[in-house]
N, C-alpha and C positions, 0 to 999 in steps of 0.2 A: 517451349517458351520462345517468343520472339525478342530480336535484339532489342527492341525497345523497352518490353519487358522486365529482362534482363541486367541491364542497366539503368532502370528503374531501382528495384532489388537491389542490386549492387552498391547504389549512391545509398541505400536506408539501410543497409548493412555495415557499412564503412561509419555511416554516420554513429550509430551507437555504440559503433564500438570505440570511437573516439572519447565519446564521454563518457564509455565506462576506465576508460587508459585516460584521459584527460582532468577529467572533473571539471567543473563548475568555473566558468570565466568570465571579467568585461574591465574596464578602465576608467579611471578617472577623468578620461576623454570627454565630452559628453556625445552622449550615442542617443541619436533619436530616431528618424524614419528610415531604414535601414534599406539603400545603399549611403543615405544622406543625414547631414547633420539638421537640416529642416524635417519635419512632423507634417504629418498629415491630420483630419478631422475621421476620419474612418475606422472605426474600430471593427476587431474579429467580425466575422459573423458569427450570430449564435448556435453556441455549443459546437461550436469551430476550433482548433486550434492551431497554432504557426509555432514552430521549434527554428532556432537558427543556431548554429554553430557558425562563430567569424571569427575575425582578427581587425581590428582597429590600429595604424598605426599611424604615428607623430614623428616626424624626425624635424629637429630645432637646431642650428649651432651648437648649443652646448648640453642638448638631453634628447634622451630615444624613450619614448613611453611605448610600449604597445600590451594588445590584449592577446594572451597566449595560452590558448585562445579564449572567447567570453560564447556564452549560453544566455538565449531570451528566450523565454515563453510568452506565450501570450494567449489568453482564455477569451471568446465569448461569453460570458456569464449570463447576458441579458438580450433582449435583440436592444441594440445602439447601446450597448456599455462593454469594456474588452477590459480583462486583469491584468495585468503585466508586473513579470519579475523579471532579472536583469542579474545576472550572477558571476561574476568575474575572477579570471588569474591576473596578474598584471606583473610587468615585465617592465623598469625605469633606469635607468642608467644615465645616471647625472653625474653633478662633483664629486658623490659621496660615493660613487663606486654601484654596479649593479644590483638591482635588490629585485625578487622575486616573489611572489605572494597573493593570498585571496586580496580582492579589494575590497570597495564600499560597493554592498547590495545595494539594488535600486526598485523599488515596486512602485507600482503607480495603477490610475482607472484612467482608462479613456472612455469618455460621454458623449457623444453627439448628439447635439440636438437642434437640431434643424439640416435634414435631407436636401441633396438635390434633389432640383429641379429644371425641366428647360428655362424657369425662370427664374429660379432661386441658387443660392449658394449650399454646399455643405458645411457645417457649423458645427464642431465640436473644443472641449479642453481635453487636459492630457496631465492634471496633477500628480508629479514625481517627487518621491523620497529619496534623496541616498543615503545610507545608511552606514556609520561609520564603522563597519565590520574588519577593516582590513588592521594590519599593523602599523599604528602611527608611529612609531620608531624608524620606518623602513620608509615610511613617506608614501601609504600607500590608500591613505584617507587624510581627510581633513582634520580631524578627534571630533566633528561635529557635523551634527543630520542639518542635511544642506534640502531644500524645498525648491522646486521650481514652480510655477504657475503661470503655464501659456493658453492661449487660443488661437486655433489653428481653422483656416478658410481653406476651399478645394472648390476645384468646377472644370468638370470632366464635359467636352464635346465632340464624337465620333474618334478620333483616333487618338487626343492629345488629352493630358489631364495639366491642371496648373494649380500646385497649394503652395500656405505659407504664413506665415502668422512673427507673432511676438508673444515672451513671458521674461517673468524676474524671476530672477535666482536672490531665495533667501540665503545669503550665504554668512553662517558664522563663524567667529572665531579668531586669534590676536591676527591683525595685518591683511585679512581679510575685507574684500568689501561686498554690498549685492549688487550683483551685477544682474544686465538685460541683454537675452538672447532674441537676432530678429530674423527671418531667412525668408529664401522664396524658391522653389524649384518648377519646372517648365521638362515635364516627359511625353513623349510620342511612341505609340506602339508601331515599330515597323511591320510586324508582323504578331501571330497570336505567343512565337517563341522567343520574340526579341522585342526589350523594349529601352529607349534610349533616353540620358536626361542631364540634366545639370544645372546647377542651384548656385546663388550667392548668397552670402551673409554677415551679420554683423553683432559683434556683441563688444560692450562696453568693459571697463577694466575690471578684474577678479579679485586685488589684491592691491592695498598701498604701494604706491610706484609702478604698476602695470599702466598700459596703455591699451587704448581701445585696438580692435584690431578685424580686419576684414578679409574675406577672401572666395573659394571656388572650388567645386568638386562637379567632375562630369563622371558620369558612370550610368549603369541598367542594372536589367536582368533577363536572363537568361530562363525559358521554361521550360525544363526537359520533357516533362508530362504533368500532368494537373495535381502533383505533388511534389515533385523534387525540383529546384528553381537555385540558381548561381547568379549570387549579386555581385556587384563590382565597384568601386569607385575609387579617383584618384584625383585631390587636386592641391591646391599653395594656397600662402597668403597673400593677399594684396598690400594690406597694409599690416601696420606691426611689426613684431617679432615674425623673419624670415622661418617661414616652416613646410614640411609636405605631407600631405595624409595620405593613406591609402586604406580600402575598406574591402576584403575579399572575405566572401560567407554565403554556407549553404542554409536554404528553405526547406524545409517540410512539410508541408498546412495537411492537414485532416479535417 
């Protein structure tokens, strides 16, 4: 077996067995086109699949949220329709002292429906549920199924792709409000192993007394071979409540 081989093997060996010692993870963060908080219109290919094990993390002045660690799947079911579950540990350390625990599951369908083209855009939604499964005592869901509803544009030409969209968040619940998520990212394939990127964005207030707030994530990914793949990303807020993300997490696709 060659070193490439090898360590092919090795990353899907390590991988499973993390989630058989791990279990099931992701955060009340919201997590969407993964290195990135912007989404794409593209779903699985059919009868395709993409596993990721990550870590999403938040750090604020006064609270550390992260995902320790979180699990996505995501199905081709249909050609232009992709299933997605979203399964989380979560890790928060606020006022109230550090709490640990499953979160809020999230499942959702990505649609596309309308392809690029050299003349056209790619066009899809991407309806998500979160699901109030964690423990609200520990602060680890909202006690209520929170709905997003975006649409998401893309348009890929020789080395660079460019997507991005808007949706509202149904969000319910005391002191709660629904808020709207907007972004836009701008990636370049340096190579067929390396590819480089970074998004801005902006989403309105979450919650009575919040404030809208803006900011920035650069990162890629990495392709070891045409299954195992190392994403990255790191950025701040612009505006708002001062904070830093970082997003480190392995691909799998079949």
């Amino acid at each position: 077996m060659n070193a490439k081989l090898q360590k092919s093997s090795m990353c899907r060996i390590l991988f499973f067995l993390f989630l058989c010692v791990a279990g099931q993870c992701v955060s009340t963060v919201a997590i969407a086109g993964p290195p990135f908080q912007t989404d794409d219109p593209e779903p699985v290919d059919y009868h395709h699949w993409e596993f990721y094990l990550a870590s999403i993390q938040e750090y604020l002045s006064n609270e550390t949220d992260l995902t320790l660690p979180h699990i996505e799947i995501n199905y081709g079911a249909i050609p232009n329709l992709q299933l997605h579950l979203l399964a989380p540990m979560e890790y928060l350390n606020g006022m109230d002292g550090p709490k640990y625990g499953y979160s809020s599951t999230e499942l959702g369908i990505k649609y596309r429906f309308l392809n690029d083209t050299d003349h056209k855009l790619e066009v899809g939604i991407f309806p998500l549920a979160e699901l109030p499964t964690g423990d609200r005592s520990d602060g680890l869901n909202s006690g209520s199924t929170q709905v997003y509803l975006p649409l998401w544009i893309q348009k890929n030409w020789e080395k660079f792709s460019t997507y991005g969209g808007a949706g509202y968040w149904l969000n319910p619940g005391a002191g709660n409000k629904n808020w709207i998520f907007a972004g836009w990212e701008l990636q370049y394939d340096i190579s067929d192993a390396v590819t480089v990127g970074g998004e801005v964005f902006y989403h309105t207030p979450e919650s009575l007394g919040a404030s809208s707030s803006a900011g920035f994530n650069i990162g890629g990914f990495i392709n070891l071979d045409d299954h195992d793949h190392i994403l990255y990303s790191v950025g701040h807020s612009i505006t708002g409540d001062a904070s830093t993300t970082v997003y480190i997490g392995y691909q799998y696709t079949i």
